[in-house]
C-alpha positions in Angstrom: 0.0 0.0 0.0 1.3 3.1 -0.9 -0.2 6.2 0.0 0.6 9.7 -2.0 1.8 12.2 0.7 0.2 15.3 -1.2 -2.3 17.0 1.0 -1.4 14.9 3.8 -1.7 16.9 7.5 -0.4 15.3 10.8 -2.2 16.1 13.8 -1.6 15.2 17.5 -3.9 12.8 18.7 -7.4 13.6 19.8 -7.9 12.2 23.4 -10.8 9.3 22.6 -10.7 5.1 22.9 -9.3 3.3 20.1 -8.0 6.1 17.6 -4.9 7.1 18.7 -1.4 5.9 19.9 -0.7 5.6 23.6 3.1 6.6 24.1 3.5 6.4 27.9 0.8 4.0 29.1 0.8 0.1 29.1 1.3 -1.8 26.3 -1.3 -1.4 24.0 -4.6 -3.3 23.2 -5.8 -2.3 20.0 -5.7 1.2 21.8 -2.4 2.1 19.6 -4.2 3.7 16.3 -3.6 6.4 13.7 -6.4 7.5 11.9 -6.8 7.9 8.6 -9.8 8.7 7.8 -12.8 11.4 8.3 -15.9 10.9 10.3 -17.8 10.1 7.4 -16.6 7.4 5.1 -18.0 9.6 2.1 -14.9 11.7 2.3 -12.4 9.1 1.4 -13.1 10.4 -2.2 -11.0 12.6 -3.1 -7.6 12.8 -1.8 -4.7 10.2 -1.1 -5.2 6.8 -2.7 -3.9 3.4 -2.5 -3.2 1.5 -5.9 -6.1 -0.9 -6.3 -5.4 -4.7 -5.9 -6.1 -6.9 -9.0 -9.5 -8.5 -8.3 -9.5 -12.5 -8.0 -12.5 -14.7 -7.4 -14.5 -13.9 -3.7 -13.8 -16.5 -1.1 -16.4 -18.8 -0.6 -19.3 -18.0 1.5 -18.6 -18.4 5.1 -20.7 -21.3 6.6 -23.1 -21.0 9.9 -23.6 -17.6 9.7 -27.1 -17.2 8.3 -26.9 -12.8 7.5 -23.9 -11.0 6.6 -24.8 -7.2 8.1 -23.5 -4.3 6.5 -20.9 -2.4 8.2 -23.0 1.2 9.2 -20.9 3.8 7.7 -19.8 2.0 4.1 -21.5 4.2 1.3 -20.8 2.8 -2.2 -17.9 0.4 -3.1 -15.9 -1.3 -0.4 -12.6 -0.9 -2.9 -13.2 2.5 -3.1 -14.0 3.4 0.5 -10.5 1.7 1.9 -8.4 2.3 -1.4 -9.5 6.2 -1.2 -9.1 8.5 1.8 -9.0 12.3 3.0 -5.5 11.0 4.8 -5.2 12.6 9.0 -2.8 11.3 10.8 -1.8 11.3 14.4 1.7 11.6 13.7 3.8 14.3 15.4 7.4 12.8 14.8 9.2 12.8 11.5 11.2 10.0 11.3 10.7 6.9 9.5 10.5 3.2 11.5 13.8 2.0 12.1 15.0 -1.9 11.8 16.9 -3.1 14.8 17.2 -0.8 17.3 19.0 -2.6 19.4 18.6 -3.6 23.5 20.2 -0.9 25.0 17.6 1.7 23.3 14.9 -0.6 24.2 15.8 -0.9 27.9 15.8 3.0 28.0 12.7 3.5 26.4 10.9 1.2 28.9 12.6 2.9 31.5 11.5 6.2 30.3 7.7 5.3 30.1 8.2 3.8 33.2 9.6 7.5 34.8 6.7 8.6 33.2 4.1 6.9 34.3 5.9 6.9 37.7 5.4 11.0 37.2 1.7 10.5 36.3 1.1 8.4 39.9 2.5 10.9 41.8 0.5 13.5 40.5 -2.6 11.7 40.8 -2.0 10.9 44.1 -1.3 14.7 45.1 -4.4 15.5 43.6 -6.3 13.0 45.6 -7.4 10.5 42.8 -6.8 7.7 44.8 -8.0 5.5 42.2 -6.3 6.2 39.0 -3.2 6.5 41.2 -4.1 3.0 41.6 -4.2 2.3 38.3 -1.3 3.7 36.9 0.4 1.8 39.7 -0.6 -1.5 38.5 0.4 -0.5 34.4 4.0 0.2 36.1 4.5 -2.7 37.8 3.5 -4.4 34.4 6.4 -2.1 32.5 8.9 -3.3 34.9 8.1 -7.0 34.5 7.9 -6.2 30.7 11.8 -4.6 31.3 12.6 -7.4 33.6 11.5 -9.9 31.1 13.3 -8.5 28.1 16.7 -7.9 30.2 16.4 -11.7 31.1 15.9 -12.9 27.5 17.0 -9.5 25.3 15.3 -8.8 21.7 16.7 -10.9 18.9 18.6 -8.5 16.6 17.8 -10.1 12.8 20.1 -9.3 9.6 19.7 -8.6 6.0 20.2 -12.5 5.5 17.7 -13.4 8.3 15.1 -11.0 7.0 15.4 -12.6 3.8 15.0 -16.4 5.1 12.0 -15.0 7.3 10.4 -13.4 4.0 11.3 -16.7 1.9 9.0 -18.6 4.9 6.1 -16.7 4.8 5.9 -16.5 0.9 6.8 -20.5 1.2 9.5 -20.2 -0.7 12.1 -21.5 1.7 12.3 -23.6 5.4 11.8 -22.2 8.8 14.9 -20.4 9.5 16.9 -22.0 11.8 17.9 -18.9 14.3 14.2 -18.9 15.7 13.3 -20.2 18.8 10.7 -22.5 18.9 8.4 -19.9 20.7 9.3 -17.5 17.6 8.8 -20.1 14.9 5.1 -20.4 16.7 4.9 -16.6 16.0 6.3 -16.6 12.9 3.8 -19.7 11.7 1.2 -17.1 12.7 2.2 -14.8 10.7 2.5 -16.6 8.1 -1.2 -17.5 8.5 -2.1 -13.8 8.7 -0.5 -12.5 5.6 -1.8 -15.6 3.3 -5.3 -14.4 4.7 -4.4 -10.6 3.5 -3.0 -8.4 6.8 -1.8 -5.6 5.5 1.5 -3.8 7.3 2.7 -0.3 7.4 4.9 1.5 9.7 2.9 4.2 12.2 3.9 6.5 9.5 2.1 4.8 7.0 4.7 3.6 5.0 4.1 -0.1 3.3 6.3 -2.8 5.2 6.2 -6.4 3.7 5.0 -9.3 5.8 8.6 -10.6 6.7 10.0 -7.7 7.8 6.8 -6.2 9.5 7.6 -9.7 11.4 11.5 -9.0 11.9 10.7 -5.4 13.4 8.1 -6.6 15.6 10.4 -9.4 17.3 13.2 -6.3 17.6 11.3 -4.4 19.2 8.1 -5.9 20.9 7.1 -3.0 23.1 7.8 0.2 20.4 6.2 3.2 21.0 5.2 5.6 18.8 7.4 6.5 15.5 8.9 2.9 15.8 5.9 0.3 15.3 3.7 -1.7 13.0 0.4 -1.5 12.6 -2.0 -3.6 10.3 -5.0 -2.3 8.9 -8.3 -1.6 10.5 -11.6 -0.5 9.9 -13.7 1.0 13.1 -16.6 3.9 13.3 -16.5 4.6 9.3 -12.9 5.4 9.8 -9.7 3.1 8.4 -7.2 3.1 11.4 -3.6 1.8 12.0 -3.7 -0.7 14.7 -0.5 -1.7 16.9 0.8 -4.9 16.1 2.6 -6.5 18.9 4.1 -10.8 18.7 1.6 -11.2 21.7 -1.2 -10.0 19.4 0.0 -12.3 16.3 -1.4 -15.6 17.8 -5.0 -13.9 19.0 -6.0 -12.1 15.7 -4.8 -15.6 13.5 -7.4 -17.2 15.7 -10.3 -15.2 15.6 -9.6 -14.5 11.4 -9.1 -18.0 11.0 -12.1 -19.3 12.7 -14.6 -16.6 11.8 -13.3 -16.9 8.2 -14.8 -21.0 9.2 -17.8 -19.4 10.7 -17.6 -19.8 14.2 -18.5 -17.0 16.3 -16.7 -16.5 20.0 -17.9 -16.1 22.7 -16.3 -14.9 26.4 -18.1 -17.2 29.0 -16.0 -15.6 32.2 -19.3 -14.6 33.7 -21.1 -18.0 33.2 -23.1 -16.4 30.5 -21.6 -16.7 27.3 -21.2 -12.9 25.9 -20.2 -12.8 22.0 -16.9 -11.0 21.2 -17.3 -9.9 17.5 -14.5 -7.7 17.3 -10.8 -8.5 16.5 -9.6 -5.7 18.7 -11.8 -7.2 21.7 -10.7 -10.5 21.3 -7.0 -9.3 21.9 -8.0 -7.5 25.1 -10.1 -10.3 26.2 -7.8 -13.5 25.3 -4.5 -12.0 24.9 -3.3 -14.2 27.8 -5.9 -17.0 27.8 -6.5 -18.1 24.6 -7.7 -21.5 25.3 -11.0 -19.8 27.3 -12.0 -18.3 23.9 -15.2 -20.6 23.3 -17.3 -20.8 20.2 -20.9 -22.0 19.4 -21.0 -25.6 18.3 -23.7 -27.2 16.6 -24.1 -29.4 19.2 -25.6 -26.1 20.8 -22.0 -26.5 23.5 -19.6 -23.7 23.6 -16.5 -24.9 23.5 -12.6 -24.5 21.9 -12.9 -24.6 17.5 -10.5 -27.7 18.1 -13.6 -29.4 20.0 -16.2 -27.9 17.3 -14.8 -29.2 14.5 -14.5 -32.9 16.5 -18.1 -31.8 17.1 -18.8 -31.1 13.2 -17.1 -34.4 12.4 -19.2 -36.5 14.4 -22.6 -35.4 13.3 -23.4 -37.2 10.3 -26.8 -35.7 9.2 -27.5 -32.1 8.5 -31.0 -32.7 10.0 -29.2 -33.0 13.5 -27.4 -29.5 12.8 -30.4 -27.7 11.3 -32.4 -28.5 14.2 -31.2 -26.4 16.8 -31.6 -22.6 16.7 -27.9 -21.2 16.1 -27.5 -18.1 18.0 -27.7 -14.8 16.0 -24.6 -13.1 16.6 -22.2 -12.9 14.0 -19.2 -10.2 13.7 -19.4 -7.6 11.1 -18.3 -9.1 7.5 -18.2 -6.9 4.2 -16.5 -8.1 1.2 -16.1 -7.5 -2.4 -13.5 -8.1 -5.0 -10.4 -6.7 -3.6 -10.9 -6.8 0.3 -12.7 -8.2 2.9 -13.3 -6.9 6.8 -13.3 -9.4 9.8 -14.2 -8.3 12.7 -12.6 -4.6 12.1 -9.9 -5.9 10.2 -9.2 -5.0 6.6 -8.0 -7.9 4.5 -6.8 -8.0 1.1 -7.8 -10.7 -1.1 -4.9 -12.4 -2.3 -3.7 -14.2 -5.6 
């Protein structure tokens, strides 16, 4: 994706959920996003553009789901609404995403966010808001184990020729490259899985990053903050956003794309009463750290793990069995045409 920078304006961030990049605070749940478009989708018209992907044939229809709704705020052509854009971004700094940056720069910018935030408490607490104080108190403690943890086991730091065997993976043109870990070539299996299903990459800047080194820059520096991440595209409100992308983020959004591409539907049963989570964003807040509690409908009419709902699928031999029970109606939002589809707030592109 390559977006032309005439008529571009950068503008700090406006202080509201979910569009804009958190700098100081703790690590980012699909809170880290730049926006890109206007309020109304109808805007997108006339300005920067995005070269159009060659159409290929529409993926098959997705199973279960018995309605696709419209997303509220698409007028007109999906291609044209996330290929065309009035472009605002939250940007303040100038510089371009840099590969590599090495431990020692990481340690001090965790430490910095940390003296920060540290900062923040204190003032809270002088003001008498006991409980933010709180708060904050609990997002430092979870900075310094972040530190602590990336002191005990520092970044990997990848080269030219380790970028390219990561690149020759995902386009499965080449093995796993040996200088992973085992817990890295889980991550970089996932990535895999979410570029073949069309994740799109950019720096915060907005600049197009391919899939292997989005996946390099990520593993080099796993708790970036602003002017040094990647984000994948999103789609939220009527506006296309720049989400955060983290490695603890790579295994939650290839599970809920993968299985609602099968047409399961999740559902967050913490409460005892299962509550559907139809949002990609959501999911990573929710099951960032507890994957195996995300449940899904079966039609069994049991909520339980997709591993145990396709055993489930497998078992019943007679679609009257299936069709007899009354599948709940939830369903996350799903719009699709030609060139891109969007899961759950995520913009795809449809691949060769």
């Amino acid at each position: 994706m390559t977006i032309n920078p005439t008529n571009l304006s950068f503008q700090p961030a406006a202080d509201q959920p979910g569009a804009q990049i958190n700098r100081e605070k703790e690590t980012p749940v699909q809170g880290d996003q730049v926006t890109l478009g206007s309020s109304s989708a109808k805007s997108f018209m006339n300005a920067a553009s995005i070269p159009t992907i060659p159409s290929i044939p529409k993926i098959p229809s997705i199973p279960s789901i018995p309605s696709i709704p419209t997303i509220p705020g698409i007028s007109g052509s999906l291609s044209s609404t996330v290929a065309k854009g009035n472009v605002v971004s939250t940007a303040t700094a100038s510089h371009a995403a840099s590969a590599g940056p090495g431990a020692p720069a990481i340690y001090k910018a965790l430490e910095e966010q940390i003296k920060t935030m540290e900062s923040m408490k204190s003032l809270m607490e002088t003001v008498g808001n006991k409980a933010k104080a709180q708060e904050i108190g609990v997002k430092i403690a979870e900075k310094k184990k972040d530190l602590a943890a990336l002191k005990a086991s520092p970044p990997p730091v990848f080269s030219q020729s380790d970028r390219a065997e990561i690149s020759a993976y995902i386009d499965g043109n080449g093995p796993m490259p040996s200088k992973l870990s085992p817990e890295q070539q889980k991550d970089l299996d996932r990535m895999t899985s979410l570029s073949k299903n069309g994740m799109h990459f950019t720096t915060d800047k907005m600049q197009d990053l391919p899939a292997g080194e989005a996946f390099a820059r990520i593993l080099e520096n796993p708790h970036a903050s602003f002017g040094d991440q990647v984000c994948y595209k999103t789609f939220k409100d009527g506006f296309i956003t720049m989400s955060t992308m983290r490695p603890s983020y790579l295994a939650p959004l290839d599970v809920f794309i993968s299985n609602t591409k099968k047409g399961y539907v999740f559902y967050d049963n913490s409460s005892g009463k299962p509550e559907p989570v139809l949002d990609a964003g959501e999911f990573i807040k929710r099951f960032k750290d507890r994957l195996d509690e995300a449940l899904v409908w079966a039609v069994d009419g049991s909520y339980v793990s997709p591993e145990k709902a396709d055993e489930i699928k497998s078992r019943i031999e007679t679609e009257e069995l299936a069709s007899g029970l009354d599948m709940p109606g939830d369903s996350p939002y799903i719009e699709q045409d030609d060139n891109f589809v969007i899961i759950g707030g995520v913009v795809l592109e449809k691949k060769r």
